[in-house]
N, C-alpha and C positions, 0 to 999 in steps of 0.2 A: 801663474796666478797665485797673490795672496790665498796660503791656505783657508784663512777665515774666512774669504772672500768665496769659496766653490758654492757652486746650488745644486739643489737636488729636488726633488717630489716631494709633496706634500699630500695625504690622502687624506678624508671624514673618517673612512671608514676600511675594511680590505680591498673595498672595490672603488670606490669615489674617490677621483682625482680630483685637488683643491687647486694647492695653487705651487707655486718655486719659493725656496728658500736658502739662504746663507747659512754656511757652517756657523756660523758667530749667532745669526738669529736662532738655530737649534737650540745650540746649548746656551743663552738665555733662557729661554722660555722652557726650558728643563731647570735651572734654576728656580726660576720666576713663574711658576705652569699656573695656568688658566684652570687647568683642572686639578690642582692640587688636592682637593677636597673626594674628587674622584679615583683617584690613585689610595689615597688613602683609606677610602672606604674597601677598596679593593684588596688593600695588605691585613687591614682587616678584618676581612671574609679568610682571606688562607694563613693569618694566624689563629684561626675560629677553625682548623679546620676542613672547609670547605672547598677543597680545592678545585672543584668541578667548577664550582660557579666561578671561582674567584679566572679561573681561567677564559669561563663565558666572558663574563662581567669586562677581561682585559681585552678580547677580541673584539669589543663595539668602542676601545680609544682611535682616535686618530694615530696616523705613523707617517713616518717617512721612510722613502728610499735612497740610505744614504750614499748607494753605488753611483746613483747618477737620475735623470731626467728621463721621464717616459710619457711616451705622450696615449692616450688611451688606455688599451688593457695594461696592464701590468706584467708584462712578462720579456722573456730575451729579447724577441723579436723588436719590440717597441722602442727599445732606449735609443735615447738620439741626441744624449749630452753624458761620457761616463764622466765620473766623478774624479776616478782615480782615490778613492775611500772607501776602505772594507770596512765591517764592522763584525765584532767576536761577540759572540755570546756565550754568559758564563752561568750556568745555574745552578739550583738544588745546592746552595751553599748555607751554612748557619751564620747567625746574626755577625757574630765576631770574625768568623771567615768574610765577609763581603768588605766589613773596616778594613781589614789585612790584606788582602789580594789586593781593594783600592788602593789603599798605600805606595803594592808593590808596584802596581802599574803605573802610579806616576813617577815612578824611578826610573824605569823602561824609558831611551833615547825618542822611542819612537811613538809613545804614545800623545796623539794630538787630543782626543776625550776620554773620559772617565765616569760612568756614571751609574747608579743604584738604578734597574729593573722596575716594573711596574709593581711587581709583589712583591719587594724589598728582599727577596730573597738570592738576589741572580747582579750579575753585573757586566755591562756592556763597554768595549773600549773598541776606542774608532783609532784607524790608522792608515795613514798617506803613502802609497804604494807607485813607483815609476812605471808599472805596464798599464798595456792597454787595457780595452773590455774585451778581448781576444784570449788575453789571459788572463782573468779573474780570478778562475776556479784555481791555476797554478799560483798567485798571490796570496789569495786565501788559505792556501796549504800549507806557503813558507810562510806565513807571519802565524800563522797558527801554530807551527812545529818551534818558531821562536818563543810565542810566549808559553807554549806547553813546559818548554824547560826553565823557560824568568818565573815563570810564577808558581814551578812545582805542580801544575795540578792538569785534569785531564779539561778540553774546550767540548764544549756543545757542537756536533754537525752541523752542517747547514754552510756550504757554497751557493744558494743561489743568487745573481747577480740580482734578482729581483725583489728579495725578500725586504718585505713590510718589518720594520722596527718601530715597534706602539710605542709611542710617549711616554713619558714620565716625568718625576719629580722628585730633583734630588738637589737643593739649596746649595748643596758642598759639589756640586758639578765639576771635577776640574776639566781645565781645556790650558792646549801650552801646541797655538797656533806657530810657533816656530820649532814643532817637533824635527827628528829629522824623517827623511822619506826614505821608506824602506826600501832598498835594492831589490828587485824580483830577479832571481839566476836564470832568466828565459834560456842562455846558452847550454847549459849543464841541463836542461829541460828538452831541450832540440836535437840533442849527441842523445840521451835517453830514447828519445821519441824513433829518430832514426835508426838506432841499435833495433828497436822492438819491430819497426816497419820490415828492416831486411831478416830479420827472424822469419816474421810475418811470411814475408815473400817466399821464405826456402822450406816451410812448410806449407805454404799452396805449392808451390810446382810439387812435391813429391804425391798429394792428390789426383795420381794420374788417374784414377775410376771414377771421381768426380767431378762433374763440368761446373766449373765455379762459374758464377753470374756477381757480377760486382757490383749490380744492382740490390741482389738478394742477403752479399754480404755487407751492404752498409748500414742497414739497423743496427747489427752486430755491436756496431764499432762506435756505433753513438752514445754518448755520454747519459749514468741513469739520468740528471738532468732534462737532458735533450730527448730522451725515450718519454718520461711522464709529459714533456711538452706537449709531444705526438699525440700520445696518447689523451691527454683532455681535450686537444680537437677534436681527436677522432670521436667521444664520446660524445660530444656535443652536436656530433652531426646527429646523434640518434635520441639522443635526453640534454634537458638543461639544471641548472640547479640553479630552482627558484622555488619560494614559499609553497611547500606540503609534497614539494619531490627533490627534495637536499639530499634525507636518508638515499632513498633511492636513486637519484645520481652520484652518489658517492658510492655507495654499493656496484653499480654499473663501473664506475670508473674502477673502482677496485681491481674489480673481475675483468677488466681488459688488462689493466698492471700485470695484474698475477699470468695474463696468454702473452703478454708482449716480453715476461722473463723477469719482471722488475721485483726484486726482494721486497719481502712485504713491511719492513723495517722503514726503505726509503720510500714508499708508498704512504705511510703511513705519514712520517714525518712532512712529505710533502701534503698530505691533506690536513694535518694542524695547522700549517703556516696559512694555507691558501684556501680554509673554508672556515668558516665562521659560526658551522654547526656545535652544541656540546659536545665537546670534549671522548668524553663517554659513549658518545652518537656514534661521533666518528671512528672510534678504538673500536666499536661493536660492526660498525659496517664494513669496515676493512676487517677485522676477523673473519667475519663469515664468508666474505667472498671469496678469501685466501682456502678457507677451507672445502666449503662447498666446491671451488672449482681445482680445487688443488690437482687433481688428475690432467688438468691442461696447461700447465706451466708450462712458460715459453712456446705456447703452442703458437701463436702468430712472428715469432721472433725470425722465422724464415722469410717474413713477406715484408718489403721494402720501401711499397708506396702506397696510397691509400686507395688505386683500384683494387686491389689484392686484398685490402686490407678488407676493404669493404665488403667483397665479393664474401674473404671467410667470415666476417663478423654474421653477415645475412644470414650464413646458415647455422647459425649457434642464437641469432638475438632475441628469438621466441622463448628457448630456452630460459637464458638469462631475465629476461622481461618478466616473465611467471613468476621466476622464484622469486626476482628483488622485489616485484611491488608487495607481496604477502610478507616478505621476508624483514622488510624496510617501511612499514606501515608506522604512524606517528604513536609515541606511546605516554603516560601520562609522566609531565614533568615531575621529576627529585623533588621543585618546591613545593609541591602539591601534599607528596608524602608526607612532607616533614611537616606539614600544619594543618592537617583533615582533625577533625574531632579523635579525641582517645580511641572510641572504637576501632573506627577504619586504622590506625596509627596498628596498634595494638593485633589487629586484623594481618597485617605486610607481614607485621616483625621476624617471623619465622620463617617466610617465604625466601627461595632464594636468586629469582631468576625478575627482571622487570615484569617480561608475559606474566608472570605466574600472580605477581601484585596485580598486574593489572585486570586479568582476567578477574581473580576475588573484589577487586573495588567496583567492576562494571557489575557484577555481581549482586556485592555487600551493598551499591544503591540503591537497586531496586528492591531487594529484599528488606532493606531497614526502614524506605519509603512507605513501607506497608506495616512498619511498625509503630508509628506515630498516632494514634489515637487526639481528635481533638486539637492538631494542630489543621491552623487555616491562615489564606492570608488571601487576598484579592489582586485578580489580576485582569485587565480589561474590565474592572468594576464588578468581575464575577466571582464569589467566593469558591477556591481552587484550592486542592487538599498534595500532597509532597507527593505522591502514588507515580513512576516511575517505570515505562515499560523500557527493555534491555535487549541485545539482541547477539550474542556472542559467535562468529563465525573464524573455523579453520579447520585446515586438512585435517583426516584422522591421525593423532597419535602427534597433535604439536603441543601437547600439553592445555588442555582447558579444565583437567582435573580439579587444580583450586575452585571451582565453581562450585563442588559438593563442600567445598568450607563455607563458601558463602548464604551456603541454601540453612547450612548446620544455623548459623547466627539465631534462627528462627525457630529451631525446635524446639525449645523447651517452652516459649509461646506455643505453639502448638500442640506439644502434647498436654499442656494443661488444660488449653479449651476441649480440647478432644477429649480427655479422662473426665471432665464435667460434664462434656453431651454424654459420655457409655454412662456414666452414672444415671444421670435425670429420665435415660433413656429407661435403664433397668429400675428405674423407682415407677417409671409410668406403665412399663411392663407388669411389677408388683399392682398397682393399684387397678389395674387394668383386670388383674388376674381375680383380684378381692371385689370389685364388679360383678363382673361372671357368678361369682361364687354367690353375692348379692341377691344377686336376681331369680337364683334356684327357691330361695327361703321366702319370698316375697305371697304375702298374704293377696288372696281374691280381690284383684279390685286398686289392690293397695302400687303407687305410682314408684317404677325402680328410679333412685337416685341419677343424678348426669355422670356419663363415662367420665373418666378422666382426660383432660385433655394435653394429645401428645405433645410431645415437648421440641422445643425447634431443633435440631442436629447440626452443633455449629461447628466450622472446622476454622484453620488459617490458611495452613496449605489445602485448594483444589486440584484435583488430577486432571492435566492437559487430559488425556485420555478419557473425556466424558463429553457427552450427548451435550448440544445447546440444551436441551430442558432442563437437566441435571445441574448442567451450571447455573440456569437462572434459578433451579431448587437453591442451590447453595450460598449464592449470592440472599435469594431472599431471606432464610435461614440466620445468613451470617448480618442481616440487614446492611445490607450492599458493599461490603468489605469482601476481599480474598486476594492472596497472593497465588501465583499461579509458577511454579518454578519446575521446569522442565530440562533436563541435561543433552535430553537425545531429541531435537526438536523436529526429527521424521516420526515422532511420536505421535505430535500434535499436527501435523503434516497430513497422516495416514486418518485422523478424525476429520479436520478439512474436507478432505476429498468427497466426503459422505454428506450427501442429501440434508439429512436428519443430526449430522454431526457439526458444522461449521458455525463456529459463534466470534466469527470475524465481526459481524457486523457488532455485535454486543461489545469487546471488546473498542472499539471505534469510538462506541456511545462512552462509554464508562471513562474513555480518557478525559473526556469534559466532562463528565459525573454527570450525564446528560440521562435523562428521565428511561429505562428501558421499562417496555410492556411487551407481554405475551401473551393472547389466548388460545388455551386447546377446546376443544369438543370434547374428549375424555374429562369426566367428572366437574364437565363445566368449571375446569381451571384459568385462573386469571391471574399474574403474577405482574406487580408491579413494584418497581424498585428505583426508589430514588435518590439520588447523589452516590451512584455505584462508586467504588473506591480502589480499584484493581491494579496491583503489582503485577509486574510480567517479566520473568528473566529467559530466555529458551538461549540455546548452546546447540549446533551440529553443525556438519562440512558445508562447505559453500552450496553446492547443489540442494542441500535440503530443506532452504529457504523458498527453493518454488513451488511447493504445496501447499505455503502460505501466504506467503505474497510472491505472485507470479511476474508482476511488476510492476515499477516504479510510480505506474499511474492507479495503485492499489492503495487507496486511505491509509492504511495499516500501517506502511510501507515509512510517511514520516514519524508516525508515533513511537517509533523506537530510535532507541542511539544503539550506533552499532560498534562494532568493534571485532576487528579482522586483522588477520594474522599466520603467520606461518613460522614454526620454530626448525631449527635443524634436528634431527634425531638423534640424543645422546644420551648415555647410559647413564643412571644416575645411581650412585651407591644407594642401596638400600637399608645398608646395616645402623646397625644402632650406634657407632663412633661416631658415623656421617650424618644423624638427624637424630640426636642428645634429647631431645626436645618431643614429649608425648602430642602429637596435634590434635590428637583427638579428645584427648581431655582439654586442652587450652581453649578449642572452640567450645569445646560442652560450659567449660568456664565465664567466656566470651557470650556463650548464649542464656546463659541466669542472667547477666547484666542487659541482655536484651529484652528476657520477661521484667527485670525489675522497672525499666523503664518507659514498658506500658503500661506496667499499675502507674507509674507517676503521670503518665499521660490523663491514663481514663480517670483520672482527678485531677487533673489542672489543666481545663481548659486555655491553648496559646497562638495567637494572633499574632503574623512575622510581618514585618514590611522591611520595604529598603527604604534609605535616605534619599535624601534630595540628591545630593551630588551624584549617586548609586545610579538614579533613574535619569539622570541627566550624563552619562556616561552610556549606560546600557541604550536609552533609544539611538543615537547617534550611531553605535555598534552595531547594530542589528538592524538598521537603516542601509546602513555600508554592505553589511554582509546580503543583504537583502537583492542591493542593486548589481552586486558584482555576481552572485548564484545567478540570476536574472540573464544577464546580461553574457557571460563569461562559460556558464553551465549551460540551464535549459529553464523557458521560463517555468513549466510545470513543476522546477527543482527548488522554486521558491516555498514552497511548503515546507520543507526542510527546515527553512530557516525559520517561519512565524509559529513553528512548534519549538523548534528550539531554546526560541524565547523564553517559550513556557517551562522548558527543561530546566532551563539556568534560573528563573524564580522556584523550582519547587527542589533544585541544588540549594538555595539561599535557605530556601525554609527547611530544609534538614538540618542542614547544619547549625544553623541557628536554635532550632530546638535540642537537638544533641547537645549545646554550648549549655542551653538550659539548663539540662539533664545534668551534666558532669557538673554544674555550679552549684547547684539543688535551690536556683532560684524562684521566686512566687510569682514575678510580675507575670501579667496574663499577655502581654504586650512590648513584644520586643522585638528591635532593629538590625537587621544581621549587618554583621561587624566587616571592617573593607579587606579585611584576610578572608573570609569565610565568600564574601562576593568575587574576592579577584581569585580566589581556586575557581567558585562553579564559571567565568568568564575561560579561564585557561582547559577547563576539562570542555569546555563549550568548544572550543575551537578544536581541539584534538577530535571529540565526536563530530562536529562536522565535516571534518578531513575523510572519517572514515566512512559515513552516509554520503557524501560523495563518491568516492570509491565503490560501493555498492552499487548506486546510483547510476552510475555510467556505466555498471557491471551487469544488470540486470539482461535478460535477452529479450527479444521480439517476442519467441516463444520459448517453452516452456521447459524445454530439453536440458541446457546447461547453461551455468553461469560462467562470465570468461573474464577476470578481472583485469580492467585496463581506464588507466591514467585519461583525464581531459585533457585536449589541448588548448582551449580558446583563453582561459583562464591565465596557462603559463606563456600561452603567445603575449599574451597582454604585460604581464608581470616583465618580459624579454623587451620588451618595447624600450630603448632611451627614450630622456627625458622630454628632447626634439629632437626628430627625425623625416625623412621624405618617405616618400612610398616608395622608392626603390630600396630604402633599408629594409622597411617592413618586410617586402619581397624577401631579399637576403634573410633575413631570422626565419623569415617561415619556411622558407626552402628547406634549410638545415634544421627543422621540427615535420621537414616530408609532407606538408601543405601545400596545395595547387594554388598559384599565381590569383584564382576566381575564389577560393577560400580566405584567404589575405585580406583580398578587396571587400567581402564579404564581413570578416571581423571588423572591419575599419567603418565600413557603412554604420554595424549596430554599434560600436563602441562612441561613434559623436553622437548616433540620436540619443546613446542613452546619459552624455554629457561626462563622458570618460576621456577621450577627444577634441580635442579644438581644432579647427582647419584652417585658418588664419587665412591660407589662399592655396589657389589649387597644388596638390600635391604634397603640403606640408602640415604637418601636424604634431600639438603639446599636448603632452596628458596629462588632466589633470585632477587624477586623483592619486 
């Protein structure tokens, strides 16, 4: 066959197969790219810099498989036309190095393409090889040891016959379809292989103490390739990766790599290629698994088939499941950091771990929520104030420390209302005292003057640790304002429990700033408070959330976003080389700018709304999320979502007033801006991953909380596009679902119009 003439695969994306195509239509349309504009914006991004994203940003181009034709998944197994075309990758080059290596390569006999990478920094050359897909990985080796020494410099790994090559766009594409075809030395490959076999042989027979099983030794011998194959089946019989369990199936996959013996290097690189998670995601979840399990290396590498396998996986999967869901939880996106208002910005800067931002931003929300005076904006027609309740959950001792930075933002608001009430307090004391003294000197008859009247005792911070009455004293006091920030939330846990102590329900009220009243019998007290205004951050281990909300069908229970988490235990230098940086002065610094920005509040009354476009994105959004919670979760787990609503407008109005703040603008009335909307949309979705999570975590009773993943949701997400009910069967099987559970999801997935059934047995989805 004309070399220009071979076809190969064409994919959207890492996983969606297109359509077949000609060498000669590739490298046109690399030339000529459709997406030209998208390549570009992506070289970019990683001459800006940004290499995370720019590497995201490359994993959603289309690719091809330019080894050969596969039909379905993407992997060895599948291929059913090889190409007889390797492809080299060349990367982490400078500008003038990628001109010059191209050059060399088209000097090279055997080069049939030549082309510029998708971030312009890397360069790919294709070449026509006489073996079969038998011997790929030996083709791949020798044209690679060939151009190691034509082009002087070291090649990128990557043998797999399956690998995805992303698109690109290079005008100067060469191609020189009468290359010539490189000789593969399969002979000189065959005398090797046999030399190493009868090695082989004459160190098993001197194993006379060991009963070898040939069974046991064929893992052994399997190529790492062929090992990570096994191994993603094999994980896939127990987890999938699909939307809000990627970390966590790649964390699981990890942790079998590192038991089946496989170097964390080729684990690693194989989940670049073949996940489409950040970058970052993925480097962090392979880390940990490599480490945390690092005592079991190659601990499966003696078992050979997948009864074996499974049987030892069983008695280790509880294990692994615990750590990775805490360990693998979603955490707030890079772009989020890089464009949150100054404060929050200003707030990370020092921090050095994601947990540790993250924890201060779930934090720094709700605490800052509480510091906007006089901002308002309406929602459901209801005038609704930014106030913010928080709900930080993990094991002891994973790090939720930054939360005392977050609480800091707010002192110095508070100690100044505070040092006003001690003062007004001690002037009423004073006049209080001069009263008394009054009333001794008072003539026959003659009427003593009116006491002084005591003065309100106003605070910002309330102490979880107080009485319902206490709190509605303070509340009334502070006329209906209070931030409520708790670290050890068996604090507020251990007030709960108590008769006399429980102001769950008031808490409830105050999230809609909904009218609270109380009357006592002592002193004929009557407290009433209207448009209550209350921040709420609490922090402690998973268990310590069921003293307050004991479960999921507990009001309380959606009015928080949560956030869950588990870190490894590591040392962290404490000395002054390793943290240059006073944090304790920087927040005291950080928290003037937070007092100065309440005086700007409590004089300039400001009204936020979204845009048209805004509110015509958002319902449709939360319509979706609405029907799939519904449908996919649990119907009572819809609350979830029609709060969250409310979370992502009172994100919009922070921010937006913050914007204000840092601008030192007048207008009384302004529009949050489509950066400020698309973070609280992006932090929306991450908080609902993790109120899920809880969600599904929560127990019957009251004992422990046991965190574990949905499945109806990721059965659904697992579902192709059309499908029969005997596939369905097959996916659920391998997600450990009973045949009447299957049938079960498929009944409520058409009532709820997620499902088409065109005729019996088959079904489109279609959403």
């Amino acid at each position: 066959m004309e070399t220009k003439k071979i076809k190969f695969s064409t994919y959207n994306d890492l996983y969606t197969p297109a359509t077949i195509i000609t060498l000669e239509e590739f490298t046109d349309s690399i030339k000529s790219s459709e997406i030209s504009n998208q390549i570009e914006h992506i070289r970019e991004v990683y001459e800006n810099g940004d290499e995370d994203k720019s590497q995201l940003l490359k994993k959603k181009l289309p690719g091809v498989t330019v080894s050969g034709i596969f039909k379905d998944r993407r992997n060895a197994d599948n291929i059913s036309e090889y190409s007889q075309l390797v492809i080299l990758d060349i990367d982490k080059l400078d500008k003038n190095q990628v001109v010059s290596i191209k050059n060399k390569s088209k000097i090279a006999p055997y080069t049939v393409a030549s082309f510029i990478s998708p971030r312009g920094r890397g360069l790919k050359i294709i070449v026509r090889v006489d073996s079969n897909a038998e011997h790929h990985k030996l083709a791949i080796s020798q044209v690679k040891e060939y151009y190691r020494k034509a082009l002087e410099l070291e090649l990128d790994d990557g043998d797999d016959i399956c690998r995805l090559c992303f698109m690109s766009y290079d005008k100067d594409c060469y191609s020189n379809f009468n290359a010539n075809v490189f000789n593969v030395d399969i002979q000189a490959f065959e005398e090797e292989k046999n030399n190493l076999e009868e090695l082989q042989d004459d160190i098993t027979k001197q194993r006379t103490q060991v009963q070898t099983k040939s069974s046991e030794d064929s893992i052994q011998t399997l190529s790492t390739f062929e090992l990570l194959e096994r191994c993603i089946k094999f994980t896939e019989k127990k987890s999938q990766y699909i939307e809000g369990n990627r970390n966590n199936f790649i964390y699981m996959f990890a942790s079998n790599a590192n038991r089946f013996g496989i170097d964390e290097s080729d684990t690693l690189d194989f989940c670049l290629t073949n996940f489409d998670l950040d970058e970052r995601e993925i480097k962090s979840s392979v880390k940990s698994a490599y480490k945390h399990h690092s005592h079991e290396f190659a601990k499966f590498a003696k078992f050979a088939n997948d009864a074996k396998l499974e049987k030892a996986f069983d008695n280790d999967e509880n294990s692994i499941k615990d750590s990775s869901i805490l360990n693998n939880t979603l955490s707030i996106p890079e772009s989020v950091y890089e464009s949150l208002p100054a404060l929050f910005q200003l707030g990370i800067k020092y921090l050095k771990t994601k947990r540790d931002k993250d924890v201060f931003l779930t934090g720094a929300f709700s605490i800052i929520s509480g510091c906007l005076p006089n901002v308002t904006g309406l929602y459901h027609g209801k005038e609704v104030y930014p106030n913010l309740y928080a709900f930080i959950l993990a094991p002891a001792a994973s790090g939720k420390g930054s939360l005392t930075f977050s609480k800091m933002l707010a002192d110095k608001y508070h100690d100044e209302v505070l040092s006003e009430s001690k003062n007004l307090q001690e002037e009423y004391k004073q006049e209080l005292e001069v009263h008394k003294q009054t009333k001794k000197y008072l003539k026959k008859g003659e009427l003593p003057p009116p006491p002084p009247e005591e003065p309100v005792f106003k605070v910002v911070f309330i102490p979880a640790n107080t009485s319902n009455a206490k709190m509605m004293k303070h509340l009334e006091d502070n006329e209906g304002f209070g931030i409520v920030c708790e670290t050890e939330a068996d604090t507020l846990g251990q007030v709960f429990k108590n008769e006399w102590g429980s102001y769950s329900d008031l808490l409830r009220k105050a999230y809609h700033h909904e009218r609270i009243s109380s009357s006592r019998k002592t002193n004929n007290e009557y407290f009433e408070i209207n448009n209550p205004r209350i921040s709420a951050v609490l922090s402690g281990t998973p268990n310590q959330i069921l003293n307050i909300i004991d479960s999921a069908e507990d009001g309380l229970f959606s009015r928080f976003m949560f956030y869950v988490f588990s870190s490894e235990p590591i040392w962290l230098d404490p000395s002054p080389k390793a943290n240059p940086v006073n944090l304790t002065e920087h927040y005291k610094r950080l928290s003037k700018y937070v007092l100065e920005m309440v005086r700007f509040f409590e004089s300039s009354p400001t009204n936020i709304t979204l845009s048209e476009e805004q509110w015509d994105r958002f319902n449709p959004l939360f319509n979706e999320y609405l029907f799939r919670i519904y449908n996919l979760v649990h119907q009572e787990a819809t609350s979830i979502v029609k709060r969250l609503g409310l979370i992502v407008f009172r994100f919009c109005m922070m921010f937006t007033a913050m914007r204000k703040y840092e601008n030192k603008m007048t207008e009384m009335s302004l529009e949050c801006t489509d950066q400020d909307f698309e973070n609280a949309i992006l932090l929306a979705n991450m908080y609902l991953e993790h109120s899920i999570l809880v969600y599904n975590s929560l127990p019957n009773n009251s004992s422990e909380i046991v965190f574990k993943s949905a499945t109806a949701h990721k059965f659904y997400d697992k579902l192709p596009k059309d499908f029969q009910r005997k596939e369905a069967v097959d996916i659920g099987n391998k997600m450990n679902l009973s045949e009447r559970t299957v049938d079960g999801y498929l009944s409520k997935l058409e009532k709820a119009s997620y499902l088409s059934k065109p005729k019996a047995g088959f079904y489109i989805k279609m959403k």
